[in-house]
C-alpha positions as CSV (number, residue, x, y, z in Angstrom):
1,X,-5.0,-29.2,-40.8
2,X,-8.5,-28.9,-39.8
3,X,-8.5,-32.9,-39.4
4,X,-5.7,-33.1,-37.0
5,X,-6.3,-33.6,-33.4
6,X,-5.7,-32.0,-30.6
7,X,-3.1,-33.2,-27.9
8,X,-3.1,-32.0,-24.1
9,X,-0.1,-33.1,-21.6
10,X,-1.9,-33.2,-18.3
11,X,1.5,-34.6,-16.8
12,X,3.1,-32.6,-14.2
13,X,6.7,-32.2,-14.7
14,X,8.9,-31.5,-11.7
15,X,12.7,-31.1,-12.1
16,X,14.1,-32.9,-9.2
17,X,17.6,-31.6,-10.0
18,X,19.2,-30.8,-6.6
19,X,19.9,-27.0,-5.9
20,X,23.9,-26.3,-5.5
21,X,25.3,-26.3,-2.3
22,X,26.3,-22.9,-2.5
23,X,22.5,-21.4,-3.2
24,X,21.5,-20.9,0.2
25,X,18.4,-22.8,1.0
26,X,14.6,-21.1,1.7
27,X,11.6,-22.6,2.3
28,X,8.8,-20.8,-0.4
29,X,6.4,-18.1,1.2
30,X,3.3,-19.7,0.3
31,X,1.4,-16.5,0.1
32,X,-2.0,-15.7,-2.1
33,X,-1.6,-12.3,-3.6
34,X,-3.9,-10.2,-1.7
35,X,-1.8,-11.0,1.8
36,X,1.3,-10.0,-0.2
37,X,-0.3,-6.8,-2.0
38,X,-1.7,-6.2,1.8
39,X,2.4,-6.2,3.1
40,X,4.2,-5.1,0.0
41,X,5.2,-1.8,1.5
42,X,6.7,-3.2,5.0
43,X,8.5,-5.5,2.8
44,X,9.6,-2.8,0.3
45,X,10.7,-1.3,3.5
46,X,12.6,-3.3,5.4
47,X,14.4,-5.3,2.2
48,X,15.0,-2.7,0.5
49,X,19.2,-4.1,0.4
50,X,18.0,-7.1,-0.8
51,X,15.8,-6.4,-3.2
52,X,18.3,-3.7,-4.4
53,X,21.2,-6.4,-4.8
54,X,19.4,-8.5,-6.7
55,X,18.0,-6.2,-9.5
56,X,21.3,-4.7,-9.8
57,X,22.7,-8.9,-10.3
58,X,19.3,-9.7,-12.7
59,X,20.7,-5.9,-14.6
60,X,24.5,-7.1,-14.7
61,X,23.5,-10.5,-15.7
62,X,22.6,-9.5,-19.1
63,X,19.9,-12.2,-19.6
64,X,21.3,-14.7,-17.5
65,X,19.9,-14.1,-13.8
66,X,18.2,-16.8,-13.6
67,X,21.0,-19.2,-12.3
68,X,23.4,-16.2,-11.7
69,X,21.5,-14.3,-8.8
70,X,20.0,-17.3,-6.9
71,X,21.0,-16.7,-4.6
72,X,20.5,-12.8,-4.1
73,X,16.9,-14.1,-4.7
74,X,16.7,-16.4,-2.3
75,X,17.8,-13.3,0.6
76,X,14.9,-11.6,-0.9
77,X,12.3,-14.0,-0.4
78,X,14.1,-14.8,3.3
79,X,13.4,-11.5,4.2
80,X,10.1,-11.1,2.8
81,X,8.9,-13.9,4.8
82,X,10.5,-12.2,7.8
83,X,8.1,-9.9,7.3
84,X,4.8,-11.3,7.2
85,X,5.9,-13.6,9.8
86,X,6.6,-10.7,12.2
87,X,3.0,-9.2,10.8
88,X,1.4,-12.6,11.3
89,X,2.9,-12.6,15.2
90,X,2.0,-9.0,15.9
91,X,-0.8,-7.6,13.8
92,X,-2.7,-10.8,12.5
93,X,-6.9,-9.2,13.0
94,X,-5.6,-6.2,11.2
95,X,-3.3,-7.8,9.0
96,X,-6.1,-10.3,8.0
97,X,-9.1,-7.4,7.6
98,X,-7.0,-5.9,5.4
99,X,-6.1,-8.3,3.0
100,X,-9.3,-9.9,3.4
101,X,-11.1,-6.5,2.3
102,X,-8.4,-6.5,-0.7
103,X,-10.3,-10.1,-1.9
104,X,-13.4,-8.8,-1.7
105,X,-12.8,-5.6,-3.6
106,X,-10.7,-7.3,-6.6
107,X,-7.5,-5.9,-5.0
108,X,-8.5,-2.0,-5.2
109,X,-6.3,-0.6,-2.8
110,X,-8.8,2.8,-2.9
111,X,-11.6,0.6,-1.2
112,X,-9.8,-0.5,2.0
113,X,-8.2,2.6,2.8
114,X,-10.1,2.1,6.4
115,X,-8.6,-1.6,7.1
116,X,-5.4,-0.6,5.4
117,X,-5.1,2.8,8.1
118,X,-5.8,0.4,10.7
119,X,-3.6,-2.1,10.1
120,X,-0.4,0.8,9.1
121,X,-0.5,1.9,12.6
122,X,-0.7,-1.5,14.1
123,X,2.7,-2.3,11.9
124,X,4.1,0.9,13.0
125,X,3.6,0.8,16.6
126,X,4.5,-3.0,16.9
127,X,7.0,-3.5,14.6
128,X,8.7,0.2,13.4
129,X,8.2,-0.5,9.7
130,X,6.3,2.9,8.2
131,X,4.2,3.1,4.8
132,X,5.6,5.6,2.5
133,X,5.2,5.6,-1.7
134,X,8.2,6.6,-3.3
135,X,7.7,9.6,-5.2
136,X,5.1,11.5,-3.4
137,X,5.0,15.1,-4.2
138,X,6.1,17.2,-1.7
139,X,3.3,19.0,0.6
140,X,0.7,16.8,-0.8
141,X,-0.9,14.1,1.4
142,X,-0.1,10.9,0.5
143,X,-3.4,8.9,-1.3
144,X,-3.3,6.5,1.2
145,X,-4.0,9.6,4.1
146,X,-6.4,11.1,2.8
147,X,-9.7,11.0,4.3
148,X,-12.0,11.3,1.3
149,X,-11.6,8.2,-1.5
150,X,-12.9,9.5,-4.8
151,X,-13.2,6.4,-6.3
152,X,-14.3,4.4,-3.7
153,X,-17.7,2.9,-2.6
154,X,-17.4,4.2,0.8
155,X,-15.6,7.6,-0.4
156,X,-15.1,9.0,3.1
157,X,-12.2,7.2,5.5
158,X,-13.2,8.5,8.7
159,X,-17.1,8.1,10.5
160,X,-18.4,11.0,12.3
161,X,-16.8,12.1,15.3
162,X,-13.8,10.4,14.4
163,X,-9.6,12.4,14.0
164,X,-8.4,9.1,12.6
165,X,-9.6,5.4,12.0
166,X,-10.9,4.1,15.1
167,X,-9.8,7.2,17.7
168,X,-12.5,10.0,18.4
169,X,-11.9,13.4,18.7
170,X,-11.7,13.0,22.6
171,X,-8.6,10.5,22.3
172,X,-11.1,7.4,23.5
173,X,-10.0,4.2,21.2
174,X,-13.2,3.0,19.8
175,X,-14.0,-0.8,20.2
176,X,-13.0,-3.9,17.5
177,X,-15.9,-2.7,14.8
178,X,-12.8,-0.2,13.6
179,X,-11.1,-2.9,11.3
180,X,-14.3,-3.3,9.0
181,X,-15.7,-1.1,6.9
């Protein structure tokens, strides 16, 4: 065995089977990870149907939801790229500081928390679509609210002066430098 050589395929195979007609038709997102990790939330928000009918077709499906749910798939993805479209249109600086930050920091959520606040309330204000992680205990602050990152590089959220990221303790909005950290 130790004689035998070894064969590579470099070929790229592409199945140019059409879809059928009745699997609606969506163009791919076309999205890097750290833009999706970025808007995972707004999208868990505001699909939340979707995504919902599909894992209950991929449960039924029993191994088969490949081909079966299609086309619930396809819904998903449609809304998904609802989403960071409407982000892209209304929230784009904040939308890319955050994500950009995720690069950067190997996609630790815990070392963006300022871009990430910044780019929450843009989403919120501009769009209506709120953060929330299911399962937070009740009466505790969610992780990402907290002021004070343990783990973090830059462990505390907020600079001096400041009652959230970017807005001093007198109300005044601080200038653009609030989206970096």
């Amino acid at each position: 065995m130790a004689n035998r050589e070894a064969r590579f395929n470099k070929d790229v195979l592409i199945d140019t089977t059409p879809m059928p007609d009745d699997i609606p038709k969506v163009a791919e997102i076309g999205s890097t990870s750290a833009p999706l990790l970025s808007a995972a939330y707004f999208i868990g928000a505001r699909c939340r149907a979707y995504n919902d009918d599909y894992m209950q077709c991929k449960t039924e499906s029993y191994g088969r939801g490949e081909l079966d749910c299609l086309k619930e798939g396809r819904k998903v993805t449609r809304c998904a790229a609802s989403v960071l479209s409407d982000i892209n249109k209304h929230c784009l600086e904040e939308f890319r500081a955050h994500w950009s930050c995720l690069e950067n920091y190997n996609h630790s959520l815990f070392q963006c928390r300022r871009p990430e606040r910044v780019l929450n309330r843009c989403v919120f204000n501009k769009i209506g679509l709120e953060k929330t992680i299911p399962d937070t205990p009740k009466g505790q602050t969610p992780v990402h609210l907290r002021d004070y990152q343990y783990m973090a590089d830059r462990r505390n959220v907020l600079r001096s002066g400041e009652k959230d990221v970017g807005i001093l303790k007198d109300g005044t909005i601080t200038g653009k430098d609030y989206a970096s950290s």
